[in-house]
N, C-alpha and C positions, 0 to 999 in steps of 0.2 A: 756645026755647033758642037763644043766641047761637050757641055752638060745640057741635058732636059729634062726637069721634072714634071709631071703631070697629075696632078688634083693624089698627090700626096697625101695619105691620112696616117697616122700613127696613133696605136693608144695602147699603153702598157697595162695597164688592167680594164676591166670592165668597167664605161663610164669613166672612164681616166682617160681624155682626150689629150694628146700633146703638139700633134700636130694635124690642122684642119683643111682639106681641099688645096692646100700649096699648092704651085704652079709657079716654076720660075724657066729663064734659060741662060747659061752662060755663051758666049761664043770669044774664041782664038782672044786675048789680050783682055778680056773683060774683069774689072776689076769692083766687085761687088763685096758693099755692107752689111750684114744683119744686124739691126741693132732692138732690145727689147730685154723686158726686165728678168731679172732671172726665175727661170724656171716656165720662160713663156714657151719654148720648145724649140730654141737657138741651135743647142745642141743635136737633138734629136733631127731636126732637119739636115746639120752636116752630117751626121752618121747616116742618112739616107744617100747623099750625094756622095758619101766617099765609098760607097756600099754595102760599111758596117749593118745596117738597117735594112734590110732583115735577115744579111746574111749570115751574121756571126751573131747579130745580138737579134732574138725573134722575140718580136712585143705579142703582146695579146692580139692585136688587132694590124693589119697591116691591107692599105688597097692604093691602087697611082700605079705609073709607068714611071721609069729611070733610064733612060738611052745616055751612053757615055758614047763620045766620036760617033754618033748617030745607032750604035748596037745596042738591045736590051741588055742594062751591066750585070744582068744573073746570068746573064751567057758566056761573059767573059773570066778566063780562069783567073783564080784570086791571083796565083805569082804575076800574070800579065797586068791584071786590075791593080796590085798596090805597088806595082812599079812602074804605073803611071800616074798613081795619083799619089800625089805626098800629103799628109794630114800628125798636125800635132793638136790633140787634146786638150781640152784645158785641162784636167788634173792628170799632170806630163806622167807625174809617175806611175803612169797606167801602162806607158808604153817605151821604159827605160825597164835598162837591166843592170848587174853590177859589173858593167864593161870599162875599160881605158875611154876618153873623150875621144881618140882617134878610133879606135874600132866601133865605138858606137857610129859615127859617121861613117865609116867606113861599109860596115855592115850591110847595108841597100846597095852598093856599089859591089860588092861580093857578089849578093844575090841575083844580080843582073849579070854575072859571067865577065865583068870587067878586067881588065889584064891589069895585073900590078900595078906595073910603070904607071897605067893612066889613073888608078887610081890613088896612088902616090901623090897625083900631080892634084888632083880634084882635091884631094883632102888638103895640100897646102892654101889652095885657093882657098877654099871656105871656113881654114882658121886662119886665115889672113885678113879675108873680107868682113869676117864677121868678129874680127877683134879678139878672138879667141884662145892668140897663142901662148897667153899666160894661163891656160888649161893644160898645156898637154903633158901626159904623164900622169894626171889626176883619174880616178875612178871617180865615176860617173856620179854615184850614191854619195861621194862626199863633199859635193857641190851645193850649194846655195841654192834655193827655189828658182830665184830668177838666171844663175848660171845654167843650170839643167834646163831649163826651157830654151837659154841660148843655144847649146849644144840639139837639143831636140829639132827646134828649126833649120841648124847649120845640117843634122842629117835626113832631115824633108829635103832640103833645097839639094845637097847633094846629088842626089840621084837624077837632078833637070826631069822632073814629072812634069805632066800637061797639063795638071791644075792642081794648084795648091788649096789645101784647105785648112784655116787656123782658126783654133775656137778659143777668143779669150786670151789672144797673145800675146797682149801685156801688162798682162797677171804676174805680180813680183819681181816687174822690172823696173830700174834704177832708171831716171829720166833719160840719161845716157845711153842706156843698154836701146831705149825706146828708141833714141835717135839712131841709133846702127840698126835697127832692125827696120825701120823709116829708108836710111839710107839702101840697102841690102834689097828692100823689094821694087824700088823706086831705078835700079841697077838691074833688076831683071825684067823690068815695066817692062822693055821694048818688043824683044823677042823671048820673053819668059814665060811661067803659065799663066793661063788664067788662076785667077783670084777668086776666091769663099771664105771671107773672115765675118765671125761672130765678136763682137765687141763691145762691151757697155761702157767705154769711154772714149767716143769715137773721134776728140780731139786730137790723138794720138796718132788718127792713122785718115785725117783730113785733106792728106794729099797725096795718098797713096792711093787711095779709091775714088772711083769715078761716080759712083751712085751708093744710095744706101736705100733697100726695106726695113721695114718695121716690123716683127713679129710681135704682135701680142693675144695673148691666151690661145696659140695656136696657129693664129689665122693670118697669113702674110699678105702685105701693105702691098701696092704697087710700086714702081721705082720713084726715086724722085733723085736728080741731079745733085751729087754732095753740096755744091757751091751756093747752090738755093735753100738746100734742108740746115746748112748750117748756124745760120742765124736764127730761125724759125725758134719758136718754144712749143708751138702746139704739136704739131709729130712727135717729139721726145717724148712730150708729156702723155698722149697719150698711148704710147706703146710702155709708159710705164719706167724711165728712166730720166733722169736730168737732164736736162739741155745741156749741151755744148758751152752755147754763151748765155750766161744767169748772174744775178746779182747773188753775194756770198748769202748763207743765214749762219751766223754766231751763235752755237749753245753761250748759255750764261755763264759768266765767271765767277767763280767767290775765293775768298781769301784761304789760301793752303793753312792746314793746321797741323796738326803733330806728324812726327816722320813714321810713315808708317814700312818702308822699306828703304833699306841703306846697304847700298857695295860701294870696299873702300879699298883700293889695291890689288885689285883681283888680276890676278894673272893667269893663264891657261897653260896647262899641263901640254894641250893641242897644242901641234907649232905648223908652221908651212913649211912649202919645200925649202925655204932658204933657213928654216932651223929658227926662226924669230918665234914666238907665242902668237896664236891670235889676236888674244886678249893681254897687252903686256903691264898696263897700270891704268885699270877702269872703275871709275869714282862719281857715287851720282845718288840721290835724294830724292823721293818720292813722298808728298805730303800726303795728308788728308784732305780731299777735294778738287786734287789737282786730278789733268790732264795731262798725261807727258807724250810728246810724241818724241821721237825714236828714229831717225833716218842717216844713211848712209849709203854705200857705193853697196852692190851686189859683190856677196863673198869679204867683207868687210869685218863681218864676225857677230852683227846681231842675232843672228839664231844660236851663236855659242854663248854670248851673254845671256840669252833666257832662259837657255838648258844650265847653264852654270848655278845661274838663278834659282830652279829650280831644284838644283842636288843631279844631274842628267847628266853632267861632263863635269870632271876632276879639275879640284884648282891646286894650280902650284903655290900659290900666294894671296892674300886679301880676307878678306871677311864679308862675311853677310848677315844683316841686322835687319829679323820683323818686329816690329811694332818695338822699337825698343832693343830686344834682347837680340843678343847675338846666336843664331841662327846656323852657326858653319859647321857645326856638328851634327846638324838634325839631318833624318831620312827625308827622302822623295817625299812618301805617304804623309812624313807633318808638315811638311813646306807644303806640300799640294794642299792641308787645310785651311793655308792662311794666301793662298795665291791660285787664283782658277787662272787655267792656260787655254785661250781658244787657239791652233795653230790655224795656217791656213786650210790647210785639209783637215776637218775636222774627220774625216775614216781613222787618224792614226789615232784619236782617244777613243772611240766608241766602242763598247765590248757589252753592252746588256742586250737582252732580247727586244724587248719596248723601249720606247721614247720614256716614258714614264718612270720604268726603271733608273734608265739613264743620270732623270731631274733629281731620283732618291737616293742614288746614289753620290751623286755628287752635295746632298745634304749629310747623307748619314757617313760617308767613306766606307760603305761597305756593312753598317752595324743596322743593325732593326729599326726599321720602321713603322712609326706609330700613327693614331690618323690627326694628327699635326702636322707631323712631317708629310703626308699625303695629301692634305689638304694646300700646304706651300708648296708643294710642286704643283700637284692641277693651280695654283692659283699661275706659279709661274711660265706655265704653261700655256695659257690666258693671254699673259701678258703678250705673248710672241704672237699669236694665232696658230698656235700649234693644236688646241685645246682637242680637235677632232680627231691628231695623231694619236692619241698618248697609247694605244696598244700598237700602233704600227712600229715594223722593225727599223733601227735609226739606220740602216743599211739598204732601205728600201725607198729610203727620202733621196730627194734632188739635193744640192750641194748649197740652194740657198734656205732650202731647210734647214738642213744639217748646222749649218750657221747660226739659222736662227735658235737650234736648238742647244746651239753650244753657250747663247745669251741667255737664254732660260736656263742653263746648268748655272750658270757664275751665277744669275740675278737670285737663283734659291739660295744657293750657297751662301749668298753673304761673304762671299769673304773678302777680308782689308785692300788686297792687291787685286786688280786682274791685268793680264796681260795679252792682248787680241794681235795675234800676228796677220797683218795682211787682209783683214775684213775684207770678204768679199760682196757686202751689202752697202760701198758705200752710193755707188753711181743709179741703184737700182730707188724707187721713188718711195715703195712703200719698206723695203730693206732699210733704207738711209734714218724712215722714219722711226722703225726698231729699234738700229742703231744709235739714234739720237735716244732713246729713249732711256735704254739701258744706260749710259753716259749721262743724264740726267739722274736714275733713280741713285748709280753709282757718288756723283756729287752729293745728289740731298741727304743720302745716308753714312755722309764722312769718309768714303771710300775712296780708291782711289785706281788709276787705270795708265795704266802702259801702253802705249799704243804705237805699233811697229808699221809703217806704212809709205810707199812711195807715191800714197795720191796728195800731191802737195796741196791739194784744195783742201780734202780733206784737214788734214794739218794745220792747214788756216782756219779752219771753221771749225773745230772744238777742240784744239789742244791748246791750251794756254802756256803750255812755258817746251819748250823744244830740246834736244840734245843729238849732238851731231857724232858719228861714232867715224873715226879715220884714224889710219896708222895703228889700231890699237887700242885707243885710247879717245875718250870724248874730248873732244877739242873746243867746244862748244855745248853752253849749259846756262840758257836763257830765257828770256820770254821770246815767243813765237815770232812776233813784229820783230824784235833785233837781231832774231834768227838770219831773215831775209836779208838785211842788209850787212852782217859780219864776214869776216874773211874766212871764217872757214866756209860757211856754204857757198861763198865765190870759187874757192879751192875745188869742188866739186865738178864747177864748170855745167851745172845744169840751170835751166830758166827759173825765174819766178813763179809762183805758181800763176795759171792763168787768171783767177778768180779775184785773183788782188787789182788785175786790170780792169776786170769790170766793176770793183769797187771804187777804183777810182775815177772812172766816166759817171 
């Protein structure tokens, strides 16, 4: 038996239960799901199995036995322990540094006293197989969410550990990227490691894995054979996540109204290695009421349009226009008043001590607070189910807090634009339901939302007009429906979304 755990409990404060009586076991080739909503203790459970829990991170509360290759794993020394077990986190940048892409891979192969030559040979492998060779020479930090996460897995697998563990693994991946990392584990199925992936979209990785549990509020599910749990609705449902296969639901649409954000030629001072701009001639509209979503290839340049966006990266050329006036002169701090930015990692904005502070902050930007302004944040704090947080540190929240509290900042705020990169509440049930919500109060109050995302479902189901970002430049700038069937998202070379199938059965 590779991994065994036994009546596992975790609780990081008092009465803060995150993981309950677990019990699982892996054995040689086993290739297991967790799937459950966020914040049910997904995480928390692979931090126990890769050893993290309680060895490096000591919760409040800690009791279960851990046998790794049948030894107690607090027995075994860390360098032996995490050079058999490869593990990428879901928020990668926990466990990146500002390395080259080859020495980041490279680096576990070091550590293990590998000779050169072989590791020479290993690192061509793994940016071979994992598509990767138009990285190399790049520092690590100036890569794309979903590039960095490729490279992170390319240095898990590297080192051939005996059991992989990935939490979340494709988080800000391009449909493409999804299918190499599909193919990549499916190549190591035979004689590779065993498998521990956490996932909340488990369509992705439907035939990669042979069974899936359900985690919810702690408490893990028995197994159930992928093949059988994938059509089901009742499991998904009630671990707290969407099913697999479901019928779409459509927020409402209403007619766009005045332009509340306008880029018209904008070019990037950034360029790539081959000396072209990121961004060489990008031109695009954003009404009142609308829903824009926003997709393209990974490393394509949306995170550079939104930092551009936002006054955050130099442009060589273009303009940008809110509500009207032209914009290309203003600082961060006044675009930040007319545009909330959720990134994915909502740790890169947070800086107050409370949640509360947080909501009044991003009312006031910084200036005094009166009990108006206090009163619209506890209200929008409400709105989220945060209401119980608001003196807790937003540094001490789970990741789909933090989210949720990055929807309470915009929804106080009020402001014209917002722009959500990567929502991590879409597949989660009562998350999606937030989500909808905010994107509703967002419409009914003439606003309007940018939305950066490679869950095509999502995309189907509340964005109403689409923009496809390649080469540079939008290529594509339509409604959603003609999105699906024009040549540029053929060009992409990725599926349909699934959801559109089951709206047509």
């Amino acid at each position: 038996m590779v991994l065994a755990l036994k009546d596992i409990s975790v609780a990081y404060s008092d009465g803060q239960v995150a993981v309950a009586n677990a019990s699982m076991e892996l054995a040689p080739g086993d290739k297991l799901l967790l799937c459950g909503a966020a914040g049910g203790g997904k995480s928390t459970l692979l931090n126990v199995a890769a050893g993290v829990v309680p060895r490096l991170v000591r919760p409040h509360r800690f009791s279960g036995s851990v046998l790794f290759d049948g030894a107690p794993i607090a027995s075994l020394p860390k360098d032996a322990l995490f050079a058999r077990i490869g593990m990428v986190m879901q928020n990668v940048e926990e466990q990146l540094w500002d390395l080259g892409v080859e020495d980041l891979i490279a680096f576990p192969l070091e550590n293990r006293g590998m000779a050169r030559a072989d590791i020479r040979e290993r690192l061509q492998t793994m940016l071979g197989t994992l598509e990767l060779d138009a990285l190399r020479g790049r520092r690590v930090l100036s890569l794309s969410g979903g590039e960095r996460r490729m490279v992170a897995i390319a240095a898990a697998l590297a080192a051939t550990p005996e059991l992989l563990i990935l939490d979340e693994p494709t988080t800000g991946l391009d449909p493409a990227a999804r299918e190499r990392l599909v193919r990549i584990l499916k190549t190591v199925a035979g004689d590779g490691p065993a498998l521990l992936v956490a996932e909340q979209d488990p369509g992705a990785l439907e035939s990669v894995t042979r069974s899936v549990r359900f985690l919810h509020s702690g408490r893990l599910s028995e197994p159930m054979e992928m093949a059988a749990a994938f059509g089901q609705q009742t499991p998904w449902l009630d671990a707290g996540i969407l099913p697999p296969v479901r019928k779409p639901a459509y927020l409402k649409r209403v007619a766009p109204g005045d332009e509340l954000l306008g880029v018209s030629g904008l070019r990037t001072v950034l360029t790539r290695q081959d000396g072209s701009p990121v961004l060489r001639d990008v031109s695009l509209t954003i009404r009142a009421g609308e829903i824009v979503a926003l997709i393209g290839r990974n490393g394509t340049g949306k995170t550079t349009l939104v930092q551009s966006i936002l006054g955050m990266a130099k442009a060589a050329a273009g303009t940008i226009r809110i509500r009207g006036g032209d914009a290309t002169g203003w600082t961060v701090a006044r675009r930040a008043r007319s545009i909330a930015y959720l990134p994915q990692n909502m740790r890169r904005i947070l800086f107050n001590m409370t949640v509360l502070e947080e909501v009044l902050f991003a009312i006031t930007a910084g200036g005094a607070a009166g009990p108006d302004e206090k009163a619209r944040a506890v209200e929008a704090l409400a709105q989220y189910g945060l209401e119980t947080l608001s003196e807790a540190n937003p540094f001490g929240l789970s990741a789909r807090q933090q989210a949720l509290l990055g929807l309470a900042c915009a929804h106080a705020a009020q402001a014209p634009v917002s722009i959500l990169d990567e929502p991590l509440l879409a597949r989660d049930v009562q998350g999606r339901q937030m989500l909808d919500r905010f994107l509703e109060n967002a419409i009914a109050g003439g606003r309007a939302v940018l939305l950066i995302s490679h869950d095509l479902d999502l995309v189907e189901e509340v964005a109403s007009r689409m923009l496809i970002l390649d080469r540079g430049e939008v290529v594509f700038d339509g409604s959603t429906g003609e999105g699906w069937s024009s040549a540029a998202f053929a060009s992409l070379g990725w599926p349909r979304p699934p959801v559109l199938m089951e709206k047509a059965a």
